[in-house]
C-alpha positions as a Markdown table, in Angstrom:
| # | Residue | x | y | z |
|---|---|---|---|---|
| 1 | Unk | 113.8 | -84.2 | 161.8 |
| 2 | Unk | 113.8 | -81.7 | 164.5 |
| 3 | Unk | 112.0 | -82.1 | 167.6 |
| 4 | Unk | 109.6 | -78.7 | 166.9 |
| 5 | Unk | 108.8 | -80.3 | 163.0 |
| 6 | Unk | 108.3 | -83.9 | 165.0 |
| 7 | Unk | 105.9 | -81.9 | 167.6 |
| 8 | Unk | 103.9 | -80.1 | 164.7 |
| 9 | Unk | 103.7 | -83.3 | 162.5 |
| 10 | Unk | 102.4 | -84.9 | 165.5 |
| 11 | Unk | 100.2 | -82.6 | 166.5 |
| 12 | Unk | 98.6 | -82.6 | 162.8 |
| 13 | Unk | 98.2 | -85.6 | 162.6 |
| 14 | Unk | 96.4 | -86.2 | 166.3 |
| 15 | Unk | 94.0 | -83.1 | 165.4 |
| 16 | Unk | 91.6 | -85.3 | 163.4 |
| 17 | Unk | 91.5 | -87.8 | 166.3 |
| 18 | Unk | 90.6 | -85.7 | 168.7 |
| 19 | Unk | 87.8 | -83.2 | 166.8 |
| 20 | Unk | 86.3 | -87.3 | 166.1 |
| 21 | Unk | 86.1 | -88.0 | 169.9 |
| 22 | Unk | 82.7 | -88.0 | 170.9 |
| 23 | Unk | 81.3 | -87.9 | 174.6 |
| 24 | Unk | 78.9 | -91.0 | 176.0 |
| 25 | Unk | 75.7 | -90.9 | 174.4 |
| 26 | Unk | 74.3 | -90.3 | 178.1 |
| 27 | Unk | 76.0 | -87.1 | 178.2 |
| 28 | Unk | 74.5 | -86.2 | 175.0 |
| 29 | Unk | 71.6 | -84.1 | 177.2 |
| 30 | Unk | 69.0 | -83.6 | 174.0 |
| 31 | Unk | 69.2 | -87.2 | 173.3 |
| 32 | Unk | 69.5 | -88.6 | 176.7 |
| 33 | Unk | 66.8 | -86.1 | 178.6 |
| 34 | Unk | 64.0 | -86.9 | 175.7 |
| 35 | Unk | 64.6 | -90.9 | 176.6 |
| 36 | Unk | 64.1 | -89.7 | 180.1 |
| 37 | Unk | 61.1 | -87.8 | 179.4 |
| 38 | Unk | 59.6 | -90.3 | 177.4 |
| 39 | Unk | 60.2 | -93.3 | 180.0 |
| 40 | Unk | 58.7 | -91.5 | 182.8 |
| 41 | Unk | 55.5 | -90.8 | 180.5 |
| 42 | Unk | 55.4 | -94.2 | 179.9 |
| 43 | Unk | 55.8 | -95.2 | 183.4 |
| 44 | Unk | 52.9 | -93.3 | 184.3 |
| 45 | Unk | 50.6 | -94.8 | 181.5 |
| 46 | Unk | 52.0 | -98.3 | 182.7 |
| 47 | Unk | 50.3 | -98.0 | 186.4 |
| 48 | Unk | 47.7 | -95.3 | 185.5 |
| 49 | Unk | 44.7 | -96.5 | 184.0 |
| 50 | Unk | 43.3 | -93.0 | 183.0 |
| 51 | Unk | 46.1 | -92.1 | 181.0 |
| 52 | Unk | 47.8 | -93.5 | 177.8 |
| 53 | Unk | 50.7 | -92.4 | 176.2 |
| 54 | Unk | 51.5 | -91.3 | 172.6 |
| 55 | Unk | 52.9 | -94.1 | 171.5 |
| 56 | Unk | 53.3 | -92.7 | 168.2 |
| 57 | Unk | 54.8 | -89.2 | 168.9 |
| 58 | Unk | 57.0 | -90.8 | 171.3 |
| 59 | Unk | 58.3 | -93.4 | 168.7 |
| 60 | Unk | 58.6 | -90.4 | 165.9 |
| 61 | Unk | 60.5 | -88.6 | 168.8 |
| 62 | Unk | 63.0 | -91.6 | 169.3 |
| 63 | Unk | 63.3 | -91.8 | 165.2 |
| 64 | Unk | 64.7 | -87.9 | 165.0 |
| 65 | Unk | 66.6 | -89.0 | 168.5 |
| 66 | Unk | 68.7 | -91.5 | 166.3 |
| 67 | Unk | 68.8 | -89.1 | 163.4 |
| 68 | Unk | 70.4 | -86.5 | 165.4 |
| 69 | Unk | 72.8 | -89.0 | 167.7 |
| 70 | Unk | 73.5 | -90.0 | 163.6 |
| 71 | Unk | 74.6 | -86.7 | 162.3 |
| 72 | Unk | 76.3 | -86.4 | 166.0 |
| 73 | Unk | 78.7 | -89.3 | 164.8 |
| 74 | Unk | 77.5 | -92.1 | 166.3 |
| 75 | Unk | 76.9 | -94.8 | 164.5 |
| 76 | Unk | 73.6 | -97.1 | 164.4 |
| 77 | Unk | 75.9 | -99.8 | 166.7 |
| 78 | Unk | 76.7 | -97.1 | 169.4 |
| 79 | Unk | 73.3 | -95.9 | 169.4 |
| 80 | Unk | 72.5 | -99.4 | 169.9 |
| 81 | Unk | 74.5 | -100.1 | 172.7 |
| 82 | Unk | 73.5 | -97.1 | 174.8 |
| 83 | Unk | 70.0 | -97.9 | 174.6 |
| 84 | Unk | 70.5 | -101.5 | 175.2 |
| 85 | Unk | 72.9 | -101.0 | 177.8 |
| 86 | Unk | 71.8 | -102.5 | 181.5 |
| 87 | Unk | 74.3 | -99.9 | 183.0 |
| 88 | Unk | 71.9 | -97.3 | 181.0 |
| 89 | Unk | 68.9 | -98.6 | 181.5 |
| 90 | Unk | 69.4 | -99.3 | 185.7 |
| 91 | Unk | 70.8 | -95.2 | 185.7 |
| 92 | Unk | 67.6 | -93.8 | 183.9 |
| 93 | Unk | 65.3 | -96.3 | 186.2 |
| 94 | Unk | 67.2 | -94.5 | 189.2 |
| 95 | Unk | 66.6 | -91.0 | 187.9 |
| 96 | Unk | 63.3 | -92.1 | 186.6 |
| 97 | Unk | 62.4 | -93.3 | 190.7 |
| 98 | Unk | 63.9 | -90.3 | 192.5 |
| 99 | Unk | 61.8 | -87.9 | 190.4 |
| 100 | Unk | 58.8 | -90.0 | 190.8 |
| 101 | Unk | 59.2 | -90.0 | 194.6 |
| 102 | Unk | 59.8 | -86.1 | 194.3 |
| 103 | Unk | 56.7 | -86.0 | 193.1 |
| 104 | Unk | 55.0 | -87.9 | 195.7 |
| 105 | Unk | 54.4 | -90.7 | 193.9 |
| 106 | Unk | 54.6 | -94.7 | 194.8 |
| 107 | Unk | 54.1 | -97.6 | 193.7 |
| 108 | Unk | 51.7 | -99.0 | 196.4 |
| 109 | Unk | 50.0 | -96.5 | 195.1 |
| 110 | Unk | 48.8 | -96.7 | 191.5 |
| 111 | Unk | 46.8 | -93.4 | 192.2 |
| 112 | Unk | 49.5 | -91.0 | 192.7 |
| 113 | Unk | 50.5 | -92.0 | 188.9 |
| 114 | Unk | 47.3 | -90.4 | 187.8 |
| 115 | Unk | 47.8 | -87.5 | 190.0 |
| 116 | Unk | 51.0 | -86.2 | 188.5 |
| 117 | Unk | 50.4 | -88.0 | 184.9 |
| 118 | Unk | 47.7 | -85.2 | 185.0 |
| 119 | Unk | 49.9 | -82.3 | 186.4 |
| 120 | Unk | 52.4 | -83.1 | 183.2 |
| 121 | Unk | 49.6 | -83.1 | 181.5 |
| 122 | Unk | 48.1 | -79.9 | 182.7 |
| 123 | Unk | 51.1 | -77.8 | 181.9 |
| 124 | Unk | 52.4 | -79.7 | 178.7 |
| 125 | Unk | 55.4 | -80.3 | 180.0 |
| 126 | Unk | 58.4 | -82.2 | 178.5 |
| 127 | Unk | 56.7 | -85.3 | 180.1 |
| 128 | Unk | 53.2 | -84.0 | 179.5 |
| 129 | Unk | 53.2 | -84.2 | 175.5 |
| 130 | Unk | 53.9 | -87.6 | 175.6 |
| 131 | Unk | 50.7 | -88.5 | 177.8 |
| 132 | Unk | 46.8 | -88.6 | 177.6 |
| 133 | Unk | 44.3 | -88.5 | 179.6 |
| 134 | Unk | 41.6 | -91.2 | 178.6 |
């Protein structure tokens, strides 16, 4: 066989193989910035006591998540890992803390929870729908 057939046979074959690579699920931004927006919500309604979260709209959120990271290609094991993954869940924590900080708020201070759980909630942001005041 010549080496141009043994190229284009090659390069047929490795075509599938690359179109089925798939990038981290953390790079995945409408999957991994919902799980973002949902754990800062729920950060908030952790240390402030006048404001829940939706529990259930977050949790029907995280259903079409997996549904979409499905027809993405991942399996139900990948998705798995990601969200179970230390690495992931120490990054997201990071993020999480910087943008709390941005926002003036600390944990020796429960208050400053409330303060910008009610600013998300004020303008309905991507944080904001997942949060209620009490």
């Amino acid at each position: 066989m010549s080496g141009t057939k043994t190229l284009a046979l090659i390069s047929v074959l490795t075509l599938p193989t690359l179109a089925e690579a798939k990038p981290p699920l953390r790079e995945v931004k409408e999957i991994d910035n919902e799980l973002y927006y949902i754990a800062i919500a729920n950060e908030i309604s952790e240390y402030c006591p006048s404001i829940s979260g939706r529990r259930l709209k977050a949790i029907g959120v995280m259903w079409d998540l997996r549904s979409k990271a499905n027809k993405l290609g991942y399996s139900d094991k990948e998705i798995r890992a990601y969200v179970d993954s230390d690495a992931e869940k120490d990054r997201m924590r990071a993020k999480g803390e910087a943008y709390l900080a941005q926002n003036g708020v600390t944990y020796e201070n429960p208050n400053s929870f409330c303060t910008l759980g009610r600013k998300e909630i004020e303008r309905n942001s991507a944080i904001g729908v997942y949060l209620r005041s009490n």
